[in-house]
N, CA and C atoms as an extended XYZ file, in Angstrom:
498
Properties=species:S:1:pos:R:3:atomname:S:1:resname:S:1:resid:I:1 pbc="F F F"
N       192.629      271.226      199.928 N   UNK     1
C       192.337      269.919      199.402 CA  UNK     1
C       191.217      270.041      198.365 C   UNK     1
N       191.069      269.189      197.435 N   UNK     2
C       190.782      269.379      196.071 CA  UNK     2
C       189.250      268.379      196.130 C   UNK     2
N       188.189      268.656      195.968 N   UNK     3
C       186.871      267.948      196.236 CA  UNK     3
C       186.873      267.279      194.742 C   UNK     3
N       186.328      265.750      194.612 N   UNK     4
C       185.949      265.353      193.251 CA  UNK     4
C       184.647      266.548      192.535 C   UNK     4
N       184.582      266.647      191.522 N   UNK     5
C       183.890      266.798      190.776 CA  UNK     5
C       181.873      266.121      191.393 C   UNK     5
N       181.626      267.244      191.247 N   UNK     6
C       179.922      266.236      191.295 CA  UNK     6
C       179.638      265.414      190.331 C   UNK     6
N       179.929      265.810      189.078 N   UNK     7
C       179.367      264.476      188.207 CA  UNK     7
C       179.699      263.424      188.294 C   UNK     7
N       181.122      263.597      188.403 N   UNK     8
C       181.787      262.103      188.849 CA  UNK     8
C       181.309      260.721      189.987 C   UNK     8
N       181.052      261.773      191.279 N   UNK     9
C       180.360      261.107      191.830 CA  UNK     9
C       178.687      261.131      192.208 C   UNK     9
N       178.214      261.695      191.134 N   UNK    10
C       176.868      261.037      190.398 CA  UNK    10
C       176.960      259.936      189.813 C   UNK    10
N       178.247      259.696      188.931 N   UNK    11
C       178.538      258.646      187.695 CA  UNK    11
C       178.938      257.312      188.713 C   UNK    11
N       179.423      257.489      189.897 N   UNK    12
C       179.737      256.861      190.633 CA  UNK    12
C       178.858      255.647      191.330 C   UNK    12
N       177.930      256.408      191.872 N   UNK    13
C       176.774      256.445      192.401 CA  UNK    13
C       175.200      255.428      191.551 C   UNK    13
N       175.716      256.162      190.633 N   UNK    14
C       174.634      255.331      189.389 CA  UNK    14
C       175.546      253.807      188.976 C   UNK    14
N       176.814      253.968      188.328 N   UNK    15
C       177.182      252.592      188.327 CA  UNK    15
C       177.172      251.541      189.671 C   UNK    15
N       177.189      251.989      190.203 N   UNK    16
C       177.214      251.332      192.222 CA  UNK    16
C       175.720      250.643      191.694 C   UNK    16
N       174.908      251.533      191.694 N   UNK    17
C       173.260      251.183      192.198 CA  UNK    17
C       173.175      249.869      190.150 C   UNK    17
N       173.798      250.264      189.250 N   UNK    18
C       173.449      249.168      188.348 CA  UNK    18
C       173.975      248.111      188.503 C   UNK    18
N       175.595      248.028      189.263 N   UNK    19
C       175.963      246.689      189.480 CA  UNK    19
C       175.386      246.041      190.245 C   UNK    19
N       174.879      246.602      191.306 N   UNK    20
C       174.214      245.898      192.252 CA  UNK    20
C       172.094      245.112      191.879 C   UNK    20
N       171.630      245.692      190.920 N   UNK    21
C       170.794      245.494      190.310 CA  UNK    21
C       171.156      244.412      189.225 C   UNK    21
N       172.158      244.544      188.834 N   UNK    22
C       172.405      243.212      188.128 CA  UNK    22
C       172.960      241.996      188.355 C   UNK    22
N       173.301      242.434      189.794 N   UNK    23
C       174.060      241.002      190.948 CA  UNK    23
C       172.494      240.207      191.386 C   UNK    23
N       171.413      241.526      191.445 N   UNK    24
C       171.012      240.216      192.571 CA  UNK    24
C       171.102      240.718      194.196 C   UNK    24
N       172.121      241.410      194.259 N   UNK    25
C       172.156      241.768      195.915 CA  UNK    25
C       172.305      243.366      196.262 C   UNK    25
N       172.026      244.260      195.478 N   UNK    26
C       171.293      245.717      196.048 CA  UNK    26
C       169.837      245.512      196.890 C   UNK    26
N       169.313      246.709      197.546 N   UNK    27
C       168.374      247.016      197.799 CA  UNK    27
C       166.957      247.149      197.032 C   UNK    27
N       167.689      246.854      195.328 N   UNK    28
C       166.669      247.025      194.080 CA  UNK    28
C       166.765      245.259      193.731 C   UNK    28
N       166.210      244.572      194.432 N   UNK    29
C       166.006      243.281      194.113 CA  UNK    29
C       164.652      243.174      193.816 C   UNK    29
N       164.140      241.959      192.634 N   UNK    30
C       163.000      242.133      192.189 CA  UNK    30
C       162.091      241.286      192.775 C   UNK    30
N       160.980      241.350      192.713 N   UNK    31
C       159.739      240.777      193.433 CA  UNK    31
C       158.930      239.647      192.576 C   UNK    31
N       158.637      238.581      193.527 N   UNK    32
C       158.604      237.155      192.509 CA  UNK    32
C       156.786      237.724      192.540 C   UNK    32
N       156.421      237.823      191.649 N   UNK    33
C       154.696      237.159      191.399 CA  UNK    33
C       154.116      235.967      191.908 C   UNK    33
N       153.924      235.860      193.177 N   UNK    34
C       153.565      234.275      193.586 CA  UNK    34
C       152.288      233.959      193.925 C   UNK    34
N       151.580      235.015      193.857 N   UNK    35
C       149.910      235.022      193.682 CA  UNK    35
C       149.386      235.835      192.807 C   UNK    35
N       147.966      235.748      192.543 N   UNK    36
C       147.022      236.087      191.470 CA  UNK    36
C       147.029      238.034      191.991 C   UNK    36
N       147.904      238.883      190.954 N   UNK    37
C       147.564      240.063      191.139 CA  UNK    37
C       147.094      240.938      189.941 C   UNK    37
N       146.887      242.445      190.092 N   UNK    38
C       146.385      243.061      188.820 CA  UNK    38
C       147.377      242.631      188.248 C   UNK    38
N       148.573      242.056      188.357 N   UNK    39
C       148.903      242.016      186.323 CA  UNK    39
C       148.793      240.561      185.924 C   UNK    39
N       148.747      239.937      187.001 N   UNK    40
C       148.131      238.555      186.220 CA  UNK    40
C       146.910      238.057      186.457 C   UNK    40
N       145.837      238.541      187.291 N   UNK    41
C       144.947      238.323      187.544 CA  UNK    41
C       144.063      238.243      186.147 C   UNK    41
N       143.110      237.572      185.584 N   UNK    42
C       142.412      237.608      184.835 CA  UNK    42
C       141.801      238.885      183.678 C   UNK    42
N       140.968      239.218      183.314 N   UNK    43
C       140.565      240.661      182.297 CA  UNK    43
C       140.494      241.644      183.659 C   UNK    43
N       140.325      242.749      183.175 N   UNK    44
C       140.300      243.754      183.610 CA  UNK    44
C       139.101      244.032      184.981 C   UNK    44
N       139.748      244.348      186.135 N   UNK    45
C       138.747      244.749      187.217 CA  UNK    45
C       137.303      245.424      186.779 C   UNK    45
N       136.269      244.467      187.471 N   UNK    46
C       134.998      245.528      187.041 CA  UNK    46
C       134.879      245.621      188.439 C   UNK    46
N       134.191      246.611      188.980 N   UNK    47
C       133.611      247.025      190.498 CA  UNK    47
C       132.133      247.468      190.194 C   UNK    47
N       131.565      246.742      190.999 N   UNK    48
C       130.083      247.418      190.877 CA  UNK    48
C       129.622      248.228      191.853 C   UNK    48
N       129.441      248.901      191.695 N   UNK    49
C       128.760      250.200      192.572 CA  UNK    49
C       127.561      250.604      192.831 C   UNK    49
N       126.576      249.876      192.370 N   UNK    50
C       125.426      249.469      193.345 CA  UNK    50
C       124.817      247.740      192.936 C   UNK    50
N       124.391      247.860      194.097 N   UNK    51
C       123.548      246.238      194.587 CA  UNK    51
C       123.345      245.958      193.329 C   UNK    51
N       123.554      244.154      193.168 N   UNK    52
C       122.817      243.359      192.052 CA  UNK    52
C       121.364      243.452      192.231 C   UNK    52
N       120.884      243.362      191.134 N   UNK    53
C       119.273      242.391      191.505 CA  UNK    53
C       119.338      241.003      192.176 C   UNK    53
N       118.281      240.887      192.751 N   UNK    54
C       118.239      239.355      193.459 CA  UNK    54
C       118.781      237.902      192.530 C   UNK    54
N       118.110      237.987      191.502 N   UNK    55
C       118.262      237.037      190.357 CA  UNK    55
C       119.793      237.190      189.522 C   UNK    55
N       120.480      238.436      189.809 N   UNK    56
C       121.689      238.767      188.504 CA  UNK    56
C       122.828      238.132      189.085 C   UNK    56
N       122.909      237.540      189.854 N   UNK    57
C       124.029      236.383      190.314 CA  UNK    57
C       123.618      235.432      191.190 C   UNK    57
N       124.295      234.336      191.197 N   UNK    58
C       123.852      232.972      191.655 CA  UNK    58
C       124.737      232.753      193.331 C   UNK    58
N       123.740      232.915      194.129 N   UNK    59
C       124.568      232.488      195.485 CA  UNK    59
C       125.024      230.878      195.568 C   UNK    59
N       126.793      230.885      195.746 N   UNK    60
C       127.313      229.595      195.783 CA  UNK    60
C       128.253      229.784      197.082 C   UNK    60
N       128.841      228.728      197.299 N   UNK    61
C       129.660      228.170      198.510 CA  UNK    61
C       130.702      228.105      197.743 C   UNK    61
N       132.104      228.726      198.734 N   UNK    62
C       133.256      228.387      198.206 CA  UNK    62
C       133.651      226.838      197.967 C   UNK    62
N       133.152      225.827      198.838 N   UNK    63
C       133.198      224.725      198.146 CA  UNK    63
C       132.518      224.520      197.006 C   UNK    63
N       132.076      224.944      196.987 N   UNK    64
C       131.364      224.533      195.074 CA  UNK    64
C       132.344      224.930      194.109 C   UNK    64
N       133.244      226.087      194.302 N   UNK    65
C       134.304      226.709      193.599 CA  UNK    65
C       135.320      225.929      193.668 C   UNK    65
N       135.976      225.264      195.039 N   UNK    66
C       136.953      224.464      194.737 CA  UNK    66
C       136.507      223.328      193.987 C   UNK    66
N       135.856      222.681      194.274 N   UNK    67
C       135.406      221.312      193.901 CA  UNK    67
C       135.180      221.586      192.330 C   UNK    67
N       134.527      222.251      191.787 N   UNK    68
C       134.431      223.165      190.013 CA  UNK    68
C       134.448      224.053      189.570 C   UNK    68
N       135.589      224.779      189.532 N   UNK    69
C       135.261      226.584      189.188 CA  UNK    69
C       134.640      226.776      187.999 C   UNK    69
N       134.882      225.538      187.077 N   UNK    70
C       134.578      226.116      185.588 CA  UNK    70
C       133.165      226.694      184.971 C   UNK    70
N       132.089      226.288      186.022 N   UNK    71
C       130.529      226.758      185.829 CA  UNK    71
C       130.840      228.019      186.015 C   UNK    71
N       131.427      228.227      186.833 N   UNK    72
C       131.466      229.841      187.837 CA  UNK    72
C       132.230      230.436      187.106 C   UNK    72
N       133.167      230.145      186.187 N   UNK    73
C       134.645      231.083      185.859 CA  UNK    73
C       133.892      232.262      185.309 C   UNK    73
N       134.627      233.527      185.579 N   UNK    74
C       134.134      234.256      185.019 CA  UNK    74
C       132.819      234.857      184.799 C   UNK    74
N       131.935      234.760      185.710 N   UNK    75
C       130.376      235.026      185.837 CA  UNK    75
C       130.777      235.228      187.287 C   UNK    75
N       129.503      236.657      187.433 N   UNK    76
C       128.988      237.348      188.563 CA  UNK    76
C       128.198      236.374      189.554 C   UNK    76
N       128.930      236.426      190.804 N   UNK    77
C       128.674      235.296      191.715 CA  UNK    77
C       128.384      236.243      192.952 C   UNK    77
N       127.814      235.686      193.721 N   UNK    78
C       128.012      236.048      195.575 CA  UNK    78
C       127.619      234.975      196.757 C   UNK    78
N       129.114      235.085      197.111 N   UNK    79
C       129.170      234.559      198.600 CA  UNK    79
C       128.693      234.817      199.258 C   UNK    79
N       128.348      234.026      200.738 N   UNK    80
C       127.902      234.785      201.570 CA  UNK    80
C       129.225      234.414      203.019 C   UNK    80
N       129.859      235.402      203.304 N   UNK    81
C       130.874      234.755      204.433 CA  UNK    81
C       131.487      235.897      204.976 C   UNK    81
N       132.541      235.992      205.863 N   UNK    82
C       132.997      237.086      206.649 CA  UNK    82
C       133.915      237.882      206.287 C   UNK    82
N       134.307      237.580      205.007 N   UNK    83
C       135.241      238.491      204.357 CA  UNK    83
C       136.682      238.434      204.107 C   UNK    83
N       137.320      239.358      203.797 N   UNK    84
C       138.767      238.952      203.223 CA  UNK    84
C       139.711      239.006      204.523 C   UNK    84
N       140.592      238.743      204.344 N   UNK    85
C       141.937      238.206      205.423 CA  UNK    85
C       143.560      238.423      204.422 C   UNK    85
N       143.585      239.134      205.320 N   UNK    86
C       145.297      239.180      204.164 CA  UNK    86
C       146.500      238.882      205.449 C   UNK    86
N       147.643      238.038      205.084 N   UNK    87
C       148.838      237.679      205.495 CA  UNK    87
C       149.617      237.836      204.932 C   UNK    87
N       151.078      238.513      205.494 N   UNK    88
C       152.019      238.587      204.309 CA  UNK    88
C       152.959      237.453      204.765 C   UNK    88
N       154.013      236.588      203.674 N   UNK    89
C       155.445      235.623      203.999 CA  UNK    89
C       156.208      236.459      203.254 C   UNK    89
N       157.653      235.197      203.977 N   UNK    90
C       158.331      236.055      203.351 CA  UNK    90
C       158.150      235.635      201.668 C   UNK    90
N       159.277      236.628      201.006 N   UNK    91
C       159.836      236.496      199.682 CA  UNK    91
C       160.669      235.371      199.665 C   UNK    91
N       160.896      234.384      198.054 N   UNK    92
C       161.645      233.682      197.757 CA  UNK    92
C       163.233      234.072      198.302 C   UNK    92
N       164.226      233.314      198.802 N   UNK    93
C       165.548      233.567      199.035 CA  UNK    93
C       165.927      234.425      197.766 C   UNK    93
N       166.473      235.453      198.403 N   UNK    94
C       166.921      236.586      197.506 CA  UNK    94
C       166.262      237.623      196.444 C   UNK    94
N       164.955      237.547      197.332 N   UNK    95
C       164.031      238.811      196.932 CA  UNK    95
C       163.911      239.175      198.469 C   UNK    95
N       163.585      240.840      198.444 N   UNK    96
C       163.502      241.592      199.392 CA  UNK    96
C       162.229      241.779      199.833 C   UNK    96
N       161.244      241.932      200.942 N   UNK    97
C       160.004      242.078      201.358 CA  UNK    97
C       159.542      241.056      201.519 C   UNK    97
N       157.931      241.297      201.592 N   UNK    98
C       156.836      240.133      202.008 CA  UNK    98
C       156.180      239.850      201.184 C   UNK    98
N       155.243      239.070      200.934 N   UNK    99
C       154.338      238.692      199.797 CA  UNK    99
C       153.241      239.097      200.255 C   UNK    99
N       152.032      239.804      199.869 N   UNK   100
C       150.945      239.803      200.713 CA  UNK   100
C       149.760      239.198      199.996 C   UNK   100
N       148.985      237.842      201.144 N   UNK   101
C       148.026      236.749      200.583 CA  UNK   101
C       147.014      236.933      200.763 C   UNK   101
N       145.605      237.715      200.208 N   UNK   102
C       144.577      237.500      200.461 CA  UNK   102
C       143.875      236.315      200.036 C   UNK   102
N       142.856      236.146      200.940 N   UNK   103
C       141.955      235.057      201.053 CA  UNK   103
C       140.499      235.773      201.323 C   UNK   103
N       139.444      234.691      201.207 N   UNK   104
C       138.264      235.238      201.268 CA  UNK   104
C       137.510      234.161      202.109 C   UNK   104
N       136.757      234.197      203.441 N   UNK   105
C       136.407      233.280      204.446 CA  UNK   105
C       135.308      233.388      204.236 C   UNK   105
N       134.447      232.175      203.442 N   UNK   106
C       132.911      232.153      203.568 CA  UNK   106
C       132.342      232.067      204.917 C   UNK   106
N       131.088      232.165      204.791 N   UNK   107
C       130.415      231.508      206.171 CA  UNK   107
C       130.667      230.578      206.864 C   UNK   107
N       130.847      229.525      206.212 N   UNK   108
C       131.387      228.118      206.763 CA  UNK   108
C       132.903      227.784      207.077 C   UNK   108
N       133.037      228.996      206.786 N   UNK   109
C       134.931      229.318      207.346 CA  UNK   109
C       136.208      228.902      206.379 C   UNK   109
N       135.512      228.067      204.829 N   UNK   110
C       136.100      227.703      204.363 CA  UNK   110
C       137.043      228.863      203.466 C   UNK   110
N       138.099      229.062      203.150 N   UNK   111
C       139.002      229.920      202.402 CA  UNK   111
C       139.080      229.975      200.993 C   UNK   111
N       139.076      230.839      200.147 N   UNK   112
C       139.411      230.872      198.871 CA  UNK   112
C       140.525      231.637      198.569 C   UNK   112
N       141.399      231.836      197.377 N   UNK   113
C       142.189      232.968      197.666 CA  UNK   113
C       141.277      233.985      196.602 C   UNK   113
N       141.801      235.027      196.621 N   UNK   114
C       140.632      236.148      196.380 CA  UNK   114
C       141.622      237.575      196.123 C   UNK   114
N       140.973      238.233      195.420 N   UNK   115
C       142.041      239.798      194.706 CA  UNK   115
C       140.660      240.853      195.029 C   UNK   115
N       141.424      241.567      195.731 N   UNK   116
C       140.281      242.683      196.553 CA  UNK   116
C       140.197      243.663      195.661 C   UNK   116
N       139.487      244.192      195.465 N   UNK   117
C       138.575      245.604      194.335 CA  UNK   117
C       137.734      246.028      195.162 C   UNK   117
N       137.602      245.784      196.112 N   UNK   118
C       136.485      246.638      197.044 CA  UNK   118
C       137.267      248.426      197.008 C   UNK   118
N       136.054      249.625      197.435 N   UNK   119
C       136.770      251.075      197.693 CA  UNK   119
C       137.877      250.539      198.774 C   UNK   119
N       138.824      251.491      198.749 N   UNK   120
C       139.893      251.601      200.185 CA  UNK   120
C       139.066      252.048      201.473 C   UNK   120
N       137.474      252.450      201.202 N   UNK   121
C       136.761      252.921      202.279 CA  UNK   121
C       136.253      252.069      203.063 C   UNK   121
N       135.700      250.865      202.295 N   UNK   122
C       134.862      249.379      202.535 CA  UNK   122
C       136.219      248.551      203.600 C   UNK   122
N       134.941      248.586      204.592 N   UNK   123
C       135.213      246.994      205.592 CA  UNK   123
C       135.686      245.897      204.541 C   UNK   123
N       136.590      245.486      205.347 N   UNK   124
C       137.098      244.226      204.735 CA  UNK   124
C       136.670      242.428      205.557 C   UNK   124
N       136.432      242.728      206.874 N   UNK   125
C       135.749      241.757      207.120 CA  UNK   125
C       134.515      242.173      208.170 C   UNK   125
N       132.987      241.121      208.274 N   UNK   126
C       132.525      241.449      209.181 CA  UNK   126
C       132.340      240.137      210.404 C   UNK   126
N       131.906      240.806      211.573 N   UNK   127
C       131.883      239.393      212.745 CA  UNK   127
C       130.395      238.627      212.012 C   UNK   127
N       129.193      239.669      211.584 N   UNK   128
C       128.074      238.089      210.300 CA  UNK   128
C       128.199      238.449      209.186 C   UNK   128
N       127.870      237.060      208.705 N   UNK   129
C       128.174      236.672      207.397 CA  UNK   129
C       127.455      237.713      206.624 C   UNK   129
N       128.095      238.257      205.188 N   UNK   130
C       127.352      239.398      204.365 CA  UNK   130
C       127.109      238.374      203.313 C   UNK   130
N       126.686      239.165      201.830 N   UNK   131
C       126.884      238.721      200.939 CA  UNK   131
C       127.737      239.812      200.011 C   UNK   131
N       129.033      238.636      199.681 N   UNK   132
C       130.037      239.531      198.810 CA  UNK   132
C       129.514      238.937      197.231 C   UNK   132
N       130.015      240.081      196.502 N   UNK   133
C       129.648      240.163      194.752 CA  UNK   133
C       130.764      240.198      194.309 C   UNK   133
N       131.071      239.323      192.893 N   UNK   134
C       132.596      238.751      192.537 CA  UNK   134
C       132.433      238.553      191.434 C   UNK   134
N       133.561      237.862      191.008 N   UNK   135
C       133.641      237.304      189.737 CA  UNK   135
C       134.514      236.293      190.797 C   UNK   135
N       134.923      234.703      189.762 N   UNK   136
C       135.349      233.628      189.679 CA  UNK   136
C       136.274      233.724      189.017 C   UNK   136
N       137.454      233.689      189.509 N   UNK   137
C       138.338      233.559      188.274 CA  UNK   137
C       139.180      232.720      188.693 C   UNK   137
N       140.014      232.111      187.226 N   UNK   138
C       141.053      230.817      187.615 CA  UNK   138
C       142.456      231.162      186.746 C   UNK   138
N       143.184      231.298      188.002 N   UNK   139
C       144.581      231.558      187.860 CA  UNK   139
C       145.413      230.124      187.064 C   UNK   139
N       146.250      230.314      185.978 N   UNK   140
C       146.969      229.266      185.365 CA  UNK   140
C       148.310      230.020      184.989 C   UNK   140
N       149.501      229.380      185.821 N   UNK   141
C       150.423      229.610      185.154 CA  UNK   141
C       151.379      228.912      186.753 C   UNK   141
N       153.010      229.554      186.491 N   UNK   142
C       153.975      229.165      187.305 CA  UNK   142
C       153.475      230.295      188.592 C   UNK   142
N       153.828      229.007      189.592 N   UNK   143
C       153.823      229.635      190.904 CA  UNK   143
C       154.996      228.836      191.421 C   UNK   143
N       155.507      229.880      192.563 N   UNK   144
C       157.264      229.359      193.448 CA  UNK   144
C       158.100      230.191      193.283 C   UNK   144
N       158.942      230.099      193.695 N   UNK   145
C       160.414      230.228      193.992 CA  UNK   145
C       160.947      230.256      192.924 C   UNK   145
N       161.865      231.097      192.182 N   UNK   146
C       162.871      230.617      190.940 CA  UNK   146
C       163.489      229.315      191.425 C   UNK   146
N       163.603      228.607      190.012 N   UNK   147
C       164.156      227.016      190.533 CA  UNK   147
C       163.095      226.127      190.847 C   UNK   147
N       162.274      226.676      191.530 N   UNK   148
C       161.647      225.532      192.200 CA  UNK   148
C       159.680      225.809      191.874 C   UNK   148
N       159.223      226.173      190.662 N   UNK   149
C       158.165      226.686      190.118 CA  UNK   149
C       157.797      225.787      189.447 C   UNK   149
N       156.385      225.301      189.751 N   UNK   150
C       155.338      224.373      188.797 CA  UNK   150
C       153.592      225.210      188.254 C   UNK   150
N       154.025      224.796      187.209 N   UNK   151
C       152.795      224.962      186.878 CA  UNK   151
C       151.288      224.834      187.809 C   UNK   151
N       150.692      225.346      187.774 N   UNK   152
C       149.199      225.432      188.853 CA  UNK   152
C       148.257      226.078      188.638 C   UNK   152
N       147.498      225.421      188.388 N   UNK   153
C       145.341      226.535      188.340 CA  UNK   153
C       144.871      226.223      189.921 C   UNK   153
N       144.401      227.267      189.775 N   UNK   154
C       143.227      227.882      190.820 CA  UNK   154
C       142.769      228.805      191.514 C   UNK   154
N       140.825      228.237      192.093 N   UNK   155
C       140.682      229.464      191.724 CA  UNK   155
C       140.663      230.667      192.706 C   UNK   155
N       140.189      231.582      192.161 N   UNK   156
C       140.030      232.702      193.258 CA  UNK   156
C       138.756      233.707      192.645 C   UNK   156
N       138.325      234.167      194.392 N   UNK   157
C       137.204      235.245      194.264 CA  UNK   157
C       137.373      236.783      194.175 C   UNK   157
N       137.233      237.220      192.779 N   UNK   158
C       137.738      238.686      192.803 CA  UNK   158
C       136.239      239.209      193.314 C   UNK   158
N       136.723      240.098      194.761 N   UNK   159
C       135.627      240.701      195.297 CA  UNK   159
C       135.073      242.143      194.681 C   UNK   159
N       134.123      242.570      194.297 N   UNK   160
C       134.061      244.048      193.610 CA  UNK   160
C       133.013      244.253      194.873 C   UNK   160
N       132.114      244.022      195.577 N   UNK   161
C       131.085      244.586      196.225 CA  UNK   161
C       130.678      243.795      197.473 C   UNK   161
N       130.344      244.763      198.688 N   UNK   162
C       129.544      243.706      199.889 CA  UNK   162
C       128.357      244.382      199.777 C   UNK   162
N       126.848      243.493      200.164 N   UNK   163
C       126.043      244.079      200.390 CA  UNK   163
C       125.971      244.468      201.691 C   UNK   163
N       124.839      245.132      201.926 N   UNK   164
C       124.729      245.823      203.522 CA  UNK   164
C       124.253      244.569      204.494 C   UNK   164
N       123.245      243.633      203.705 N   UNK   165
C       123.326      242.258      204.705 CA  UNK   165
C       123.241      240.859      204.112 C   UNK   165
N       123.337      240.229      204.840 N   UNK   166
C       123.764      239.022      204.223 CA  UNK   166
C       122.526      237.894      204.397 C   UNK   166
């Protein structure tokens, strides 16, 4: 008995995996952007790598951020609260995986959402309140579901640094 050819079913193999990439229903389904990440997140990550001075950022409350980000946008800030929290949901109907949501829990327990830059070495939350070092930034554009996407700002705390206490 006579075996196909390998290229053939290479050629096979590759058209399989493009039709199905262009249906919509392979295993190569694409991933919706439904929160603030490196590619839409604001300018470019800075991380600071040692302590501010006392005076080189202004300690605020995440309510002060919801209630007005625009003082804060973009200027070196620090919280003082217990740190980040991530949850993943699912994906829009007919994307594959989870979404994963960080948030950032001040002291007062209130939530922001927030894009982590801390090392992969750094604690991500503690049981007392620290003080985290950030930037402010405010997300604008479509958030949702294909179909079902509206326009939306807001903001979030990009974390670059915790101090040792709070």
């Amino acid at each position: 008995m006579r075996r196909p050819l390998p290229h053939l079913v290479l050629l096979s193999l590759l058209l399989l995996g493009v039709g199905c990439r262009a249906t919509g229903t392979g295993a190569t389904a694409p991933v919706a952007p439904l929160s603030p990440t490196a590619q839409t997140a604001g300018p470019p990550p800075t991380v600071a790598t040692q302590a501010l001075p006392a005076s080189a950022a202004d300690v605020i409350t995440a309510a002060q951020v919801e209630a007005n980000p625009e003082p804060f946008r973009d200027r070196l800030v620090r919280i003082r609260g217990r740190g980040l929290t991530a949850a993943t949901v699912p994906q829009c109907p007919g994307y594959l995986g989870f979404d994963k949501r960080v948030r950032f829990m001040d002291a007062e327990g209130k939530l922001l959402y927030a894009v982590d830059r801390l090392p992969l070495t750094a604690p991500r939350s503690y049981p007392e309140p620290r003080l985290f070092e950030g930037y402010i930034r405010v997300f604008t554009g479509e958030a949702g579901c294909p179909g079902q996407t509206k326009v939306e700002s807001f903001p979030y705390f990009e974390v670059v640094r915790v101090s040792e206490s709070g």
